[in-house]
Backbone bond lengths (Angstrom), bond angles and torsions (degrees), N, CA, C in turn:
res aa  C-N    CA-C-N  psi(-1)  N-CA   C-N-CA  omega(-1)  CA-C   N-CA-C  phi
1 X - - - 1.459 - - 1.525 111.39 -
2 X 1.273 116.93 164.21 1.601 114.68 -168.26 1.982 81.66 -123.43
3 X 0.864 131.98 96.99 2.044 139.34 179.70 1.627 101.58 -87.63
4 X 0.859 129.33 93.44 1.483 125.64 146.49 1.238 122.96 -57.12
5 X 1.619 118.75 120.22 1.413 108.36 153.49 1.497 124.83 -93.36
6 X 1.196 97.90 154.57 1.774 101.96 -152.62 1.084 82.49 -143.58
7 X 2.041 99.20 132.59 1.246 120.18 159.12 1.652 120.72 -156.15
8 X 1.154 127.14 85.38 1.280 129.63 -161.13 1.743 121.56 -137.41
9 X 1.151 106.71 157.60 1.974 105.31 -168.85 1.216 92.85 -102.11
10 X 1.908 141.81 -3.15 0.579 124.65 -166.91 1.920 117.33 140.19
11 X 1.203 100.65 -172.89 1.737 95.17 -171.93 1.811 126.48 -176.41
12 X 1.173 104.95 -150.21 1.201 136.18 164.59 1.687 110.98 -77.89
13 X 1.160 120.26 129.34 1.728 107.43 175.29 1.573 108.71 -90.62
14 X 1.419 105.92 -32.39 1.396 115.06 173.00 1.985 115.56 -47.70
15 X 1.870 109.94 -42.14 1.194 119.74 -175.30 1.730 123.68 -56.32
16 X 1.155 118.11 -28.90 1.267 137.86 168.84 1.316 116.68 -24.18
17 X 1.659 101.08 -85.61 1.589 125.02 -173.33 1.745 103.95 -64.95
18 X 1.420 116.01 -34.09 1.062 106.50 -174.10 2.076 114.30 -74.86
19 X 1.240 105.73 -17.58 1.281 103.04 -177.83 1.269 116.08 -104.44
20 X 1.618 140.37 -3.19 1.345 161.91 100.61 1.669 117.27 -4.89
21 X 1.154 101.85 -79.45 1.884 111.66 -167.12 1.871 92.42 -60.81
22 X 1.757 106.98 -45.32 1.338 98.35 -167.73 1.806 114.97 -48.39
23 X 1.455 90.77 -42.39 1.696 108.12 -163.61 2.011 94.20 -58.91
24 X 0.893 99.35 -51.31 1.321 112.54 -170.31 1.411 107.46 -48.76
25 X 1.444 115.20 -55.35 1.295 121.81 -153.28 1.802 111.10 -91.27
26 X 1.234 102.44 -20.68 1.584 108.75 166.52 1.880 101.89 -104.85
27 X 0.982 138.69 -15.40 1.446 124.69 141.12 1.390 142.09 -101.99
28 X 1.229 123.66 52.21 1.135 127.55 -137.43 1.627 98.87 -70.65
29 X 1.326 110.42 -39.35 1.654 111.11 -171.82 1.446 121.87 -62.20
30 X 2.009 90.87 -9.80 1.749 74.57 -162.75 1.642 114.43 -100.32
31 X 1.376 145.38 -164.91 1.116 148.89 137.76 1.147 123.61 -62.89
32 X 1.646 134.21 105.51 0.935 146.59 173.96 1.760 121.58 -74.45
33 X 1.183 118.40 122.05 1.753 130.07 -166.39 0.910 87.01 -140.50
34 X 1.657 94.53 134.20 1.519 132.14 155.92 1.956 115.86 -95.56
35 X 1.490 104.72 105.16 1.751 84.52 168.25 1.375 123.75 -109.68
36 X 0.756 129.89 153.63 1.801 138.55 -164.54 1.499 124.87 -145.54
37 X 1.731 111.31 100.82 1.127 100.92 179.00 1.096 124.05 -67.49
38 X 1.515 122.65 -33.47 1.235 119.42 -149.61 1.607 100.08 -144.90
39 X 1.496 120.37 -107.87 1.475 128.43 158.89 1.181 128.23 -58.04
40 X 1.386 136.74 143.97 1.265 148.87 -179.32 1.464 114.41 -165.47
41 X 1.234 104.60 70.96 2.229 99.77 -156.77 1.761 85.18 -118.54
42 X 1.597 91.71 132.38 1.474 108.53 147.50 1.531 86.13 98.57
43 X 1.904 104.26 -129.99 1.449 99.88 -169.18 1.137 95.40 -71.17
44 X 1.282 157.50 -2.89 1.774 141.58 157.34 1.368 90.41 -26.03
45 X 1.043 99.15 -84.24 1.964 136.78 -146.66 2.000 78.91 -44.00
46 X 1.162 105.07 -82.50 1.701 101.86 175.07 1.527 111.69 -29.88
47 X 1.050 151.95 -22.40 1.625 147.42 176.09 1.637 86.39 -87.96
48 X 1.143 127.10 -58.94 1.871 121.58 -165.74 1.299 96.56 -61.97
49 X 1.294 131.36 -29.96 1.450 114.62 -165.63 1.861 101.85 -88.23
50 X 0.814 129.33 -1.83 1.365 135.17 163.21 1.589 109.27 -93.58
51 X 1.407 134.41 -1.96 1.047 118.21 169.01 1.544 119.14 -78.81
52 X 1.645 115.96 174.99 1.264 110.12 159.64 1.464 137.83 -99.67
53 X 1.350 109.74 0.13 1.920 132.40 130.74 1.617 102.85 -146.94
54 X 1.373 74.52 153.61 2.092 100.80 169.13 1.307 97.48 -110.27
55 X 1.313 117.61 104.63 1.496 124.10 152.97 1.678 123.62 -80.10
56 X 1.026 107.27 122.38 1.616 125.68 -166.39 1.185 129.08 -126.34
57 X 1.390 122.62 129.67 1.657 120.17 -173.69 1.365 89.18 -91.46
58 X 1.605 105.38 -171.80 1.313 112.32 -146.37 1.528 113.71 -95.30
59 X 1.410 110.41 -14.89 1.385 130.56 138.88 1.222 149.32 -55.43
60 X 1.721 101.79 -12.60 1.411 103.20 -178.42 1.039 134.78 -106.88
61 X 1.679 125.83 155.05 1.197 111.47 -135.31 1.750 100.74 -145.97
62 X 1.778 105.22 123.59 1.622 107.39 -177.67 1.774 99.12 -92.45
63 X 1.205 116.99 166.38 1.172 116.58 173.83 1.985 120.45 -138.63
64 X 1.161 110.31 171.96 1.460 95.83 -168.83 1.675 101.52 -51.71
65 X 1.586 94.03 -162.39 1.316 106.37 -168.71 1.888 107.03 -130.77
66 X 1.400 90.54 16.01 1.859 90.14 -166.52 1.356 108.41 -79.03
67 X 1.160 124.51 179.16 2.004 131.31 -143.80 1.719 60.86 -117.42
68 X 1.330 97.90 175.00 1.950 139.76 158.86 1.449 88.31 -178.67
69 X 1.476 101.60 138.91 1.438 141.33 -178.29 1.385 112.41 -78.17
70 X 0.677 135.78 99.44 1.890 121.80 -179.50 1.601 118.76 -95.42
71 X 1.198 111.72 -77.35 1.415 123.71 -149.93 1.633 89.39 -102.15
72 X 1.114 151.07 0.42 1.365 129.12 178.83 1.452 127.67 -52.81
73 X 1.678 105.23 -170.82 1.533 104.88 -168.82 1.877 92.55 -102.15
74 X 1.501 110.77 -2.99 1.930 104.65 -167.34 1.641 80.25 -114.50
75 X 1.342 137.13 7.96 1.319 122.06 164.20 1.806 124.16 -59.35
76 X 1.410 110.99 125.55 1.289 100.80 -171.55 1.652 117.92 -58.97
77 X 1.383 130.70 149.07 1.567 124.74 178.95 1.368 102.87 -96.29
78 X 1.728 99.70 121.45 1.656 118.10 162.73 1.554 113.25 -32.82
79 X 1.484 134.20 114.00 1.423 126.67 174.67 1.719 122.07 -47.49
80 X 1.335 106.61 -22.87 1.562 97.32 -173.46 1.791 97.54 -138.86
81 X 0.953 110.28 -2.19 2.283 100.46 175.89 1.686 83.83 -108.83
82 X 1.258 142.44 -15.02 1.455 145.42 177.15 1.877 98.70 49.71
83 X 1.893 111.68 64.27 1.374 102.56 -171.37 1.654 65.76 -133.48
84 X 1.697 89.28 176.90 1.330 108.01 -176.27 1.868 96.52 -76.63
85 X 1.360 125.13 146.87 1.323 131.91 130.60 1.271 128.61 -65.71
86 X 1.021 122.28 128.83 1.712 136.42 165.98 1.022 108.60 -56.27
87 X 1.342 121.00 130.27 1.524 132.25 147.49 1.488 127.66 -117.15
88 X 1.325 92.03 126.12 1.608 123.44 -150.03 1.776 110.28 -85.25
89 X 1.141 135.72 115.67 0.932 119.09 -179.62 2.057 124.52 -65.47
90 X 1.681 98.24 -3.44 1.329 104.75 172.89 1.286 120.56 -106.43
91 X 1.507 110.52 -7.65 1.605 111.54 144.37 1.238 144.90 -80.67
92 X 1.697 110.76 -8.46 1.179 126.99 -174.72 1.723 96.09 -79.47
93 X 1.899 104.41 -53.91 1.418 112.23 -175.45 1.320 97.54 -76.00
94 X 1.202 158.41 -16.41 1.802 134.26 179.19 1.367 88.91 -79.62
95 X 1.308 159.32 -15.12 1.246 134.16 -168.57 1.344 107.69 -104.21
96 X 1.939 117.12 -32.55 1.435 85.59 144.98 1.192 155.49 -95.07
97 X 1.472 108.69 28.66 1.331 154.38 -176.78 1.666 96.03 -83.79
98 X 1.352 133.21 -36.87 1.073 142.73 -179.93 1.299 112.54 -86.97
99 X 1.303 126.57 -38.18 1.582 111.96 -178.91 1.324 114.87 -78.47
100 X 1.688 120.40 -15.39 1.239 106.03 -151.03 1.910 89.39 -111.90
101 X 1.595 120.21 7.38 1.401 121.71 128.87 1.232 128.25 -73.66
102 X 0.921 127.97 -20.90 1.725 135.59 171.32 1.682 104.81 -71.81
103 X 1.499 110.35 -17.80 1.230 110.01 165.88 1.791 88.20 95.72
104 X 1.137 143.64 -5.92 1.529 146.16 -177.39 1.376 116.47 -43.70
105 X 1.231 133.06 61.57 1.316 124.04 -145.63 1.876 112.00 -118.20
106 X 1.797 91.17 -24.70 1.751 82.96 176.62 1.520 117.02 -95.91
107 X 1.517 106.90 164.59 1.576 104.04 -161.79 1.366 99.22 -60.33
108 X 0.930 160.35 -29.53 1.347 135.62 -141.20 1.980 91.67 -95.92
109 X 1.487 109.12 -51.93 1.617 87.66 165.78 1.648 133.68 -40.43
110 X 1.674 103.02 -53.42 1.336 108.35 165.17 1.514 124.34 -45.03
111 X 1.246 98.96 -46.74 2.161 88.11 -179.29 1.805 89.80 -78.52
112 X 1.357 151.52 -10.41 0.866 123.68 155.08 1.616 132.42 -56.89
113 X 1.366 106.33 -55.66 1.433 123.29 -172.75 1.468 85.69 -49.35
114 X 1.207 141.85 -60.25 1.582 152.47 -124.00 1.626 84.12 -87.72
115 X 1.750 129.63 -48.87 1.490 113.91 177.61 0.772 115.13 -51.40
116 X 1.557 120.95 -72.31 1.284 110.48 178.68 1.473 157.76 -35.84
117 X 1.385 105.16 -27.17 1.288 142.36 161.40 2.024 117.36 -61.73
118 X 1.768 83.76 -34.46 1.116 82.82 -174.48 1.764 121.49 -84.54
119 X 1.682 102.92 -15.94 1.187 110.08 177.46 1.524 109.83 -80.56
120 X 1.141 111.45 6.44 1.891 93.87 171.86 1.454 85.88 -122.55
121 X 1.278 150.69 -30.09 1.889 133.56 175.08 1.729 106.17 -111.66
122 X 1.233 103.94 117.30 1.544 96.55 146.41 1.506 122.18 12.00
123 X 0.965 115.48 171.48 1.593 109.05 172.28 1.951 96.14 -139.74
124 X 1.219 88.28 -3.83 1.750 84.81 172.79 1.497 98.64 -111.18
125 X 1.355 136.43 -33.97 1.298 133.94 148.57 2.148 108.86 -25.66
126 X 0.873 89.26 -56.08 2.007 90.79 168.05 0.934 144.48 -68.70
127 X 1.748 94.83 -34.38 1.704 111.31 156.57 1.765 108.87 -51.73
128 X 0.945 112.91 -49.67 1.648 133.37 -162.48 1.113 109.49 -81.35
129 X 1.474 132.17 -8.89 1.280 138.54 159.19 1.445 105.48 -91.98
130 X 1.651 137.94 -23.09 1.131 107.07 -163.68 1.942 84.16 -109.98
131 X 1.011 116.97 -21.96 1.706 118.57 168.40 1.311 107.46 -44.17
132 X 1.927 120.74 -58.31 1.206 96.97 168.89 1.762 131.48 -122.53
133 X 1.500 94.83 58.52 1.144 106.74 136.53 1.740 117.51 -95.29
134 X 1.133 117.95 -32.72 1.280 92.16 171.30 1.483 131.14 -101.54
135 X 1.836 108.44 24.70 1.117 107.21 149.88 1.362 127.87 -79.34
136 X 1.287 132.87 -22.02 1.534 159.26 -131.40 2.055 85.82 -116.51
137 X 1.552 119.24 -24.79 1.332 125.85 -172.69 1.355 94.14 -82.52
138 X 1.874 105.43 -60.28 1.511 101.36 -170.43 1.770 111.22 -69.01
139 X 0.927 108.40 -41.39 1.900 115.90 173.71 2.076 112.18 -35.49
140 X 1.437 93.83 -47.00 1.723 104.19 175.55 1.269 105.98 -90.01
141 X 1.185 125.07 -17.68 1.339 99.92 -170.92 2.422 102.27 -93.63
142 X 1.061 93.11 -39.85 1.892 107.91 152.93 1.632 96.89 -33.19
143 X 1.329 107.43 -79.18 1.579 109.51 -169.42 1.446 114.54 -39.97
144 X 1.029 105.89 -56.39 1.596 112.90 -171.83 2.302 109.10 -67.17
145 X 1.100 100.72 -29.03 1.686 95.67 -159.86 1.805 95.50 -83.51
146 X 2.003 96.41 -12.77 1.977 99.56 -173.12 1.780 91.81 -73.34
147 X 1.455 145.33 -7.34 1.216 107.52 -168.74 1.129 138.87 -85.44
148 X 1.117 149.49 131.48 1.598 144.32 163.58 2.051 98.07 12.58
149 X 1.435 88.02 -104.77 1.698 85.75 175.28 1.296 133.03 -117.24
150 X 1.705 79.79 124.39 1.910 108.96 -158.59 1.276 121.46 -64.13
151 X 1.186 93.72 152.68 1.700 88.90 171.55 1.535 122.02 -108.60
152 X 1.061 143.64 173.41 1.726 131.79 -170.90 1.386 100.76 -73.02
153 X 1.692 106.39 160.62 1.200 100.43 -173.79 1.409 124.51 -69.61
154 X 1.667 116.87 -18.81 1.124 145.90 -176.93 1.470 105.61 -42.34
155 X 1.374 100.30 -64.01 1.616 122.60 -172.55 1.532 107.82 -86.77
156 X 1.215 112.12 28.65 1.754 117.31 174.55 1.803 77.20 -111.42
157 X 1.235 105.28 -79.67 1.484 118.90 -160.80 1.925 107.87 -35.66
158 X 1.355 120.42 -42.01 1.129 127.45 157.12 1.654 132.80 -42.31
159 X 1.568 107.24 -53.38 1.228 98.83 150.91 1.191 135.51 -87.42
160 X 1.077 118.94 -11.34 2.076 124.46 152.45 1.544 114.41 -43.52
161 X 1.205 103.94 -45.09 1.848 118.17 -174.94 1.160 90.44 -58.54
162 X 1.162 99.62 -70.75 1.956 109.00 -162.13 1.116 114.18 -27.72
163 X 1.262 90.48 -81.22 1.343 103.31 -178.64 1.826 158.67 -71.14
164 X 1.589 89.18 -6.74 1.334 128.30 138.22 1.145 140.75 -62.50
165 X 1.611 120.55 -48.43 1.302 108.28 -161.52 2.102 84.57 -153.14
166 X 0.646 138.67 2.72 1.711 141.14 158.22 1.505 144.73 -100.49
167 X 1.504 86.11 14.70 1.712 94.64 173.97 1.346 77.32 -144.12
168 X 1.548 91.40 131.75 1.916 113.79 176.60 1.214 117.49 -102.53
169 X 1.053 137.77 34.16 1.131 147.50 156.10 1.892 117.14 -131.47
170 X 1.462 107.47 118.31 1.590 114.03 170.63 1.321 124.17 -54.86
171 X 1.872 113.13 -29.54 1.423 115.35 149.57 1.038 159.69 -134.45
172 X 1.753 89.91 69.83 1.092 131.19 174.60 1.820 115.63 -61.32
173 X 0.975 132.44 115.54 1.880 163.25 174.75 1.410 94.45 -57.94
174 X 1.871 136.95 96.75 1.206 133.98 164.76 1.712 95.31 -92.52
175 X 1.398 122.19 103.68 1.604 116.78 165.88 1.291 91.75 -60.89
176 X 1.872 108.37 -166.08 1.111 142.62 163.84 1.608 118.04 -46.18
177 X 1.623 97.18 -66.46 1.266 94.26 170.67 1.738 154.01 -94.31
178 X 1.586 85.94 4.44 1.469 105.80 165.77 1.611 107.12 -78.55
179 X 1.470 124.90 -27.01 1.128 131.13 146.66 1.525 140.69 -28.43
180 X 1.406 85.38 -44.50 1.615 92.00 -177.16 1.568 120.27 -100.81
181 X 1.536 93.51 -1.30 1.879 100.46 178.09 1.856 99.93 -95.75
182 X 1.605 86.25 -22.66 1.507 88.17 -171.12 1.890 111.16 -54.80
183 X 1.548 107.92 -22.74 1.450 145.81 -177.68 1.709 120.60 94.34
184 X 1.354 101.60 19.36 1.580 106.57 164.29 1.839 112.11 -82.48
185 X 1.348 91.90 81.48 1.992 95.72 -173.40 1.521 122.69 -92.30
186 X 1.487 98.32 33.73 1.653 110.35 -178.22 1.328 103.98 -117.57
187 X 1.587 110.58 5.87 1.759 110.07 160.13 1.243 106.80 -59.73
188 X 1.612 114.16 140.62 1.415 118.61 165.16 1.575 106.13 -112.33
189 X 1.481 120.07 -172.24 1.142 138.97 177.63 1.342 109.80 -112.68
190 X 1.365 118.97 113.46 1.460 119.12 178.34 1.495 126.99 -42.75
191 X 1.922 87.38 -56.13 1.767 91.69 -175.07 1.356 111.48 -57.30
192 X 1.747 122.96 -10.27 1.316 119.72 -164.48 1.928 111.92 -71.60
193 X 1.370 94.56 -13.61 0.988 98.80 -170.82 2.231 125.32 -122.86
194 X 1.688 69.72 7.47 1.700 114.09 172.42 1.718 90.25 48.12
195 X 1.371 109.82 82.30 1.492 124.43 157.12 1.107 102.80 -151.07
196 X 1.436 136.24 47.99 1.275 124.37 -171.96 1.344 109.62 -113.10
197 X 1.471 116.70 -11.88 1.509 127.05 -179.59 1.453 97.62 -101.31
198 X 1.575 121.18 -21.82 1.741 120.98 170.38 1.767 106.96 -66.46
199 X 1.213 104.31 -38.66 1.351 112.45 -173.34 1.373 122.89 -64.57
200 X 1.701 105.27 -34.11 1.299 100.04 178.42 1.845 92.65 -114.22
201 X 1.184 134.84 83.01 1.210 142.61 172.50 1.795 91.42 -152.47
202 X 1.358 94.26 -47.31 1.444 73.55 -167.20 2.015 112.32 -83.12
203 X 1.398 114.15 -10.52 1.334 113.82 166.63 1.236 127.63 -85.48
């Protein structure tokens, strides 16, 4: 087996696929494992979801997979710390998550909501949030169809949703078993395999 230990708050979205396809493509024969004592949020969680199990202690924890914008040059500037604001890919979608409870549904509201919106972000700042959100869709959903044994495409696209664009919060806590309803069912149990006190000795 080729076992990664994995422990990260987070990353690069680009880093994912590149450390996945590599593993894959110069080991192709073997079984690829992800282990995780503890944290694994964001593009972590994107490297585990390309494995062919995530072994996990009882603490550990995958997290969504949604973009926020940080440091760019179309980031809006804070009026008085003059730093960039983040833009969140679950604030962009709760607000239009909000009009279309407000019932906002014909175009002429929509190119309204969308001005307005546009005078406090960029409007290419938005492009670039929803570009990569649905790179971060196609990136997980790649991850998931590369493993040894697949799952339907049905239940790829399910956890792509999820975990993309249905938990509103970036730090949001996926245990074990919110994991496995989520339908990622190649989580294992560490102690099952009594490395769970190795796992967290060596982190």
């Amino acid at each position: 087996n080729i076992d990664l230990f994995l422990y990260s708050r987070g990353g690069d979205a680009d880093a994912p696929w590149s450390i996945v396809s590599t593993i894959r493509e110069v080991f192709p024969d073997k079984k690829f494992n992800v282990l995780i004592p503890f944290r694994a949020h964001s593009a972590a969680t994107m490297i585990s979801l390309g494995a062919d199990e995530i072994v996990m202690t009882e603490k550990a924890e995958l997290g969504p997979v949604d973009i926020t914008i940080s440091n760019s040059l179309l980031n809006p500037t804070h009026p008085i710390q003059k730093t960039p604001i983040p833009i969140s890919v679950e604030d962009v979608m709760g607000f239009i998550g909000l009009l279309e409870k407000l019932d906002c549904t014909r175009a002429e509201e929509k190119i309204k909501a969308f001005e307005i919106l546009s005078h406090h972000i960029n409007p290419l700042a938005i492009g670039m949030v929803n570009r990569l959100l649905e790179q971060t869709k196609l990136v997980a959903g790649r991850m998931l169809s590369n493993r040894k044994e697949k799952l339907t495409s049905e239940q790829n696209d399910e956890i792509v949703r999820k975990l993309g664009s249905e938990i509103y919060s970036h730090r949001h806590s996926i245990l074990r078993t919110e994991a496995r309803q989520i339908g990622i069912s190649y989580v294992k149990n560490a102690e099952d395999f009594k490395i769970d006190d190795l796992l967290w000795e060596l982190y």
